[in-house]
Each structure stands twice: as structure tokens, then as C-alpha cells.
C-alpha positions in Angstrom: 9.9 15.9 13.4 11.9 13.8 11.0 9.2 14.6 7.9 8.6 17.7 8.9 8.1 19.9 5.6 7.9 17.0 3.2 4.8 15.9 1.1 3.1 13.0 0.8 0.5 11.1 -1.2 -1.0 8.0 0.6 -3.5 5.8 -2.0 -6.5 4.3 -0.5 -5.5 6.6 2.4 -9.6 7.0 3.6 -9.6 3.8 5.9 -7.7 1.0 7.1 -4.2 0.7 6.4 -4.0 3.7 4.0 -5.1 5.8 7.1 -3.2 4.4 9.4 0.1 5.7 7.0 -1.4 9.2 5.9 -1.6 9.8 9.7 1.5 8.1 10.7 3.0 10.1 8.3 1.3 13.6 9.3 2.5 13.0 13.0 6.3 12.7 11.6 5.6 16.6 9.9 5.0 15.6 6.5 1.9 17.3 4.5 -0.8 14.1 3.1 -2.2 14.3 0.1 -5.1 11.9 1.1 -6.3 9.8 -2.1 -9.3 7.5 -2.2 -12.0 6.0 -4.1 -14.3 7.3 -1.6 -14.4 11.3 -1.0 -15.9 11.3 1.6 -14.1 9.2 3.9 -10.5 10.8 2.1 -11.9 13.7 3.7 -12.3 12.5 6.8 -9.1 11.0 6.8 -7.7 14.8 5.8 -9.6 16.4 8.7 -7.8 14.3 11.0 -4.4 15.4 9.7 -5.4 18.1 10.7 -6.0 18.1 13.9 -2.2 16.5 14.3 -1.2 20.0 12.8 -0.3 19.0 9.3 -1.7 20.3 6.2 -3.6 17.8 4.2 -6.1 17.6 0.7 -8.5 14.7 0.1 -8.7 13.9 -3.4 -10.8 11.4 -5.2 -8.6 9.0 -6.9 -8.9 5.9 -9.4 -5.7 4.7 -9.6 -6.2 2.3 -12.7 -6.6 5.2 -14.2 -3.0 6.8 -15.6 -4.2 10.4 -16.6 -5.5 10.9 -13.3 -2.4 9.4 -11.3 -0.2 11.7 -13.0 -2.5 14.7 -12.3 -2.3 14.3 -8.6 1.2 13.8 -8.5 1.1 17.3 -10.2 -1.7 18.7 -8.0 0.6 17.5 -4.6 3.3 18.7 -6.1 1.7 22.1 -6.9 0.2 22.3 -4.0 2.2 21.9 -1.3 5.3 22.8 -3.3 7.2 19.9 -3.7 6.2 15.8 -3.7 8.3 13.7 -1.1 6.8 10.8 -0.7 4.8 7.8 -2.3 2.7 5.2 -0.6 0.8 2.9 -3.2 -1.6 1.7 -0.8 -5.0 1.3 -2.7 -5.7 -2.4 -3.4 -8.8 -5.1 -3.6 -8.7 -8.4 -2.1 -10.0 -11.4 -3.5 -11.2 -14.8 -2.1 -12.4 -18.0 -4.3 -11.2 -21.1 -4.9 -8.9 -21.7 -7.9 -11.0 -23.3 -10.4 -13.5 -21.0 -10.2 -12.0 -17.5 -10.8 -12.8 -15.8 -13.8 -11.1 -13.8 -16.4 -13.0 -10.9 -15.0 -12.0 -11.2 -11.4 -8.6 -11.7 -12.4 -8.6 -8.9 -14.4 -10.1 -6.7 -12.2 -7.5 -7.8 -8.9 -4.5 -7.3 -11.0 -6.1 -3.5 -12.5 -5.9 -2.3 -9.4 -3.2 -4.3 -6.9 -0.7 -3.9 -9.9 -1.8 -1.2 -13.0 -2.3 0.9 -10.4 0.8 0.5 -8.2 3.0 0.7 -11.7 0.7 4.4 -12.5 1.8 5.5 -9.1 5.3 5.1 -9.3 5.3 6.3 -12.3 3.5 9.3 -11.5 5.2 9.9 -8.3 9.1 9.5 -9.7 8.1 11.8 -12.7 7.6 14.6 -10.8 10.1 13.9 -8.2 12.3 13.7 -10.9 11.4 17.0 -12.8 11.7 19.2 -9.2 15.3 17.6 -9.0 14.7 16.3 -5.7 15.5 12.7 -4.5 12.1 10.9 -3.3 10.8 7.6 -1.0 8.4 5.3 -2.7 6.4 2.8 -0.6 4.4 0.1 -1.9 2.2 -2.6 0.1 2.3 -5.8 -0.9 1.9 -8.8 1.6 3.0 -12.1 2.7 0.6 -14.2 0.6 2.8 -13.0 -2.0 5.6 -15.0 -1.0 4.0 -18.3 -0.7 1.2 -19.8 -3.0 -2.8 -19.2 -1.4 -5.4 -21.8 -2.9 -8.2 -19.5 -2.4 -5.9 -16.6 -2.6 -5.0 -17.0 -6.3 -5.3 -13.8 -7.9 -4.5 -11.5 -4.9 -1.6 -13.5 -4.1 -0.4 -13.5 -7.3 -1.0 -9.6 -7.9 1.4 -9.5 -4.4 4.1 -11.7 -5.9 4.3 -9.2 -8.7 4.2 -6.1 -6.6 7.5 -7.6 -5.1 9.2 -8.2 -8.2 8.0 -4.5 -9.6 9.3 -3.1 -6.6 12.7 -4.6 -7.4 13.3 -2.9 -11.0 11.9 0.3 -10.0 14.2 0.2 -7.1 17.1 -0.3 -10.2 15.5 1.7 -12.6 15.4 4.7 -10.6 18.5 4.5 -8.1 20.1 6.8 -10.3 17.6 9.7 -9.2 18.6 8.8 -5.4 14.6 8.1 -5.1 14.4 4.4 -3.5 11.3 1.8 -3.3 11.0 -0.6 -1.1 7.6 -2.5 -0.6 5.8 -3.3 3.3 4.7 -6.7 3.6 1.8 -7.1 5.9 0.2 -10.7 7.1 -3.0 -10.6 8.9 -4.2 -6.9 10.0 -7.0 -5.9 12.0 -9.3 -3.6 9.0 -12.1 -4.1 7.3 -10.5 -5.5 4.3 -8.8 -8.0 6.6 -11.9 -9.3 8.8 -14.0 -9.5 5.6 -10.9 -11.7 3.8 -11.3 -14.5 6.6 -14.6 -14.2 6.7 -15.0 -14.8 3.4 -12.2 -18.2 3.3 -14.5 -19.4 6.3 -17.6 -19.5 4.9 -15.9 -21.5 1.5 -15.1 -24.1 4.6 -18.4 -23.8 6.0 -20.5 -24.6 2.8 -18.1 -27.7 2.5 -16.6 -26.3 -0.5 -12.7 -26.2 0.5 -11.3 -28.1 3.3 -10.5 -26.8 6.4 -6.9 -26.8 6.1 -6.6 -24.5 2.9 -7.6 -21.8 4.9 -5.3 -22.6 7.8 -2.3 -19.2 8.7 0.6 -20.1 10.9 0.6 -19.0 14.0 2.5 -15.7 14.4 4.8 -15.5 16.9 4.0 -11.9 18.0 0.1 -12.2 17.8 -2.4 -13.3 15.5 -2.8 -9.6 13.8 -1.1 -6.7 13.4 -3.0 -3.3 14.0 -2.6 -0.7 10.9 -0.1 1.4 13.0 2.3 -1.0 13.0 2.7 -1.5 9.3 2.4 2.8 9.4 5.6 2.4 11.7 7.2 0.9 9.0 6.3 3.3 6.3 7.4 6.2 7.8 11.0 4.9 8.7 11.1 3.6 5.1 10.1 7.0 3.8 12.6 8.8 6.5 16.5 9.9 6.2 17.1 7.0 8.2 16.4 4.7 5.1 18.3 6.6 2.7 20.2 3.3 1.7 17.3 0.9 1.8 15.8 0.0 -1.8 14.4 -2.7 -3.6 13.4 -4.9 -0.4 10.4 -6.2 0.7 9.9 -5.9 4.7 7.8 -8.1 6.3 5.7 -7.3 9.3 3.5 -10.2 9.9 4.5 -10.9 13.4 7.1 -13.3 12.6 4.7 -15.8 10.4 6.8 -15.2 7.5 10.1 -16.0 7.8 11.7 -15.3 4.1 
């Protein structure tokens, strides 16, 4: 198993795409440390691991929150004896036409989708640093950060800026032979995904937006991808195979996105 021995922490790991990686991940060998918001559900992510025949420890996990980023890199790394791998996973969506987001909401999207991603990295390539050990950072941005979203504002825009930060960590921490790359999903088949088109419908619905804000391009491979496949991606870009892949942002949208 090409992770076989390896450790690593998955962010908003308890359902969705998070789980889809943390158990992607376990299957390849690798020990998940399972973070979430919710305990529960991280620990019924974690008693799945198991059942693969990894080792794995929910944790709950507010990843605006720096102290306690840093302490779970430490705990994963204490742990399990060493800390591999980072997926910043955890993130919020957010649907509302332009004029009408407030400071608040903006706020709030960016806390999470951005603060938190730049906690994680931090955390994670502190402590891969310190054991001496080269390391894989993963972060999951999307396709509406490459192209403006009218009633995608602040999530988009939070997804822009993942892409950019995922370029000067790559820079800034070549030097430690730990690379970060960022997975770019379009449309995926979760909860967070369903309730995201849901939500742009009913704007269109109530005669607030036009119909053809909310309009995706087709995808040449489907109209969504499942969570496995963007998992697929994270644990080649996490693997030996990727050794020389850093600072890019992969799409897997199906083909909608072409740049």
C-alpha cells in the first residue's frame, strides 16, 4: 500500500468530501487523524477507518482557531509518531446575490475557507518540519474560484484565494521537500453540494436572480463528481508518485473547467 505507515490529518473529515479523503487515504495504509466540527460524526468517520485496517482518532476541531490547529498537528504527530500528510478540507459555502452580502457573512466564509486553510498549513509544515521529514499538503479549493459566481461571491472569492495561497506555500516551503498542491472540485454529489443548488434555485424561484446566473456548463464527463473521485486525487497528490508536483491547482470537475 503506497501510504502504508504514513499519517494523516483530514479537516472536515466527518462527512462528504472530507470522508471520502480520510478513507481514501486509510485504504492506501496511511493512519487518519479524523478532524471535524462535529464529534460525533468524526467518530464515525474514524470507526470506518477502521474497519479498512488502519488506525485512526477523531478529534474535534475549529480550524479558525490557531492554538488548536497547532495542537492537533502535535497530537497526530504524537500519536501516531510522525505527521505525513495534510488535507485542509473543512470549509462553508455560501449563496446570495451580490448586493446583499454582509460584512458578517463575508467575514465568516473567508474565517473558515481561508484563516483556516493558512492555520493548517501552518500547523501541518511546523511539525513536519521539526521531525525533519519531507511532507504532502492538500488543500480543496474549487472551480468557482477560477471564474467570477454572481451569487457565489464570497465563496468564490475565498476559492480564488486558496489558489493563490497554495502557490506561495508551495514556494515558501519547497525548501523543506514538503509540496502543496490544491484539488479543485466542480459540482459533487454531498450534502454541501445539493444544498448549494438548492439554495441558487430558490433565488431564481422567488424571481430574485435570473435564471441564467445560476446556469453551470455542462460537464463533459457527467453533471457531478461523487466524493471518491476528488479522494482519488488526494491520495496520488499526497503519494511518492507526486514527489515533484507543487504549487498547482488540479481540477476535477469533469472537464467543465478547462483552465
Amino acid at each position: 500500500m503506497k501510504l502504508a505507515g504514513r499519517t494523516a490529518i483530514v479537516t472536515g473529515a466527518g462527512r462528504g468530501v472530507g470522508r471520502g479523503i480520510a478513507l481514501e487515504l486509510a485504504r492506501n495504509g496511511a493512519n487518519v487523524l479524523v478532524a471535524d466540527r462535529n464529534l460525533n460524526t468524526a467518530r464515525a468517520v474514524a470507526d470506518e477507518i477502521k474497519t479498512v485496517g488502519a488506525d485512526a482518532l477523531p478529534l474535534l476541531v475549529d480550524v479558525t482557531d490557531q492554538s488548536r490547529m497547532e495542537a492537533m498537528a502535535d497530537k497526530a504527530a504524537e500519536d501516531f509518531g510522525r505527521l505525513d500528510i495534510m488535507v485542509n478540507n473543512a470549509g462553508v459555502g455560501h449563496v446570495k446575490p451580490f448586493l446583499e452580502i454582509t460584512e458578517d457573512e463575508w467575514d465568516g466564509v473567508f474565517a473558515v475557507n481561508l484563516k483556516g486553510m493558512l492555520f493548517g498549513m501552518q500547523a501541518a509544515a511546523k511539525a513536519m518540519i521539526n521531525q525533519g521529514r519531507c511532507g504532502r499538503i492538500v488543500n480543496i479549493s474549487s472551480v468557482a474560484g477560477k471564474s467570477g459566481r454572481p451569487v457565489l461571491a464570497a465563496y468564490a472569492a475565498s476559492k480564488s484565494a486558496i489558489i493563490n495561497l497554495t502557490q506561495s506555500a508551495a514556494m515558501a516551503l519547497a525548501p523543506h521537500e514538503i509540496t502543496v498542491n490544491a484539488i479543485c472540485p466542480g459540482v459533487v454529489d454531498t450534502h454541501m453540494g445539493k444544498s448549494v443548488l438548492a439554495k441558487m434555485r430558490a433565488y431564481v424561484d422567488d424571481g430574485k436572480i435570473p435564471e441564467e446566473l445560476i446556469q453551470i456548463p455542462a460537464a463533459p464527463l457527467g453533471p457531478r463528481a461523487e466524493p471518491e473521485d476528488i479522494a482519488r486525487m488526494a491520495a496520488f497528490l499526497v503519494s511518492d508518485d507526486a514527489a515533484y508536483i507543487t504549487g498547482q491547482s488540479i481540477n476535477v470537475d469533469g472537464g467543465r473547467c478547462t483552465h
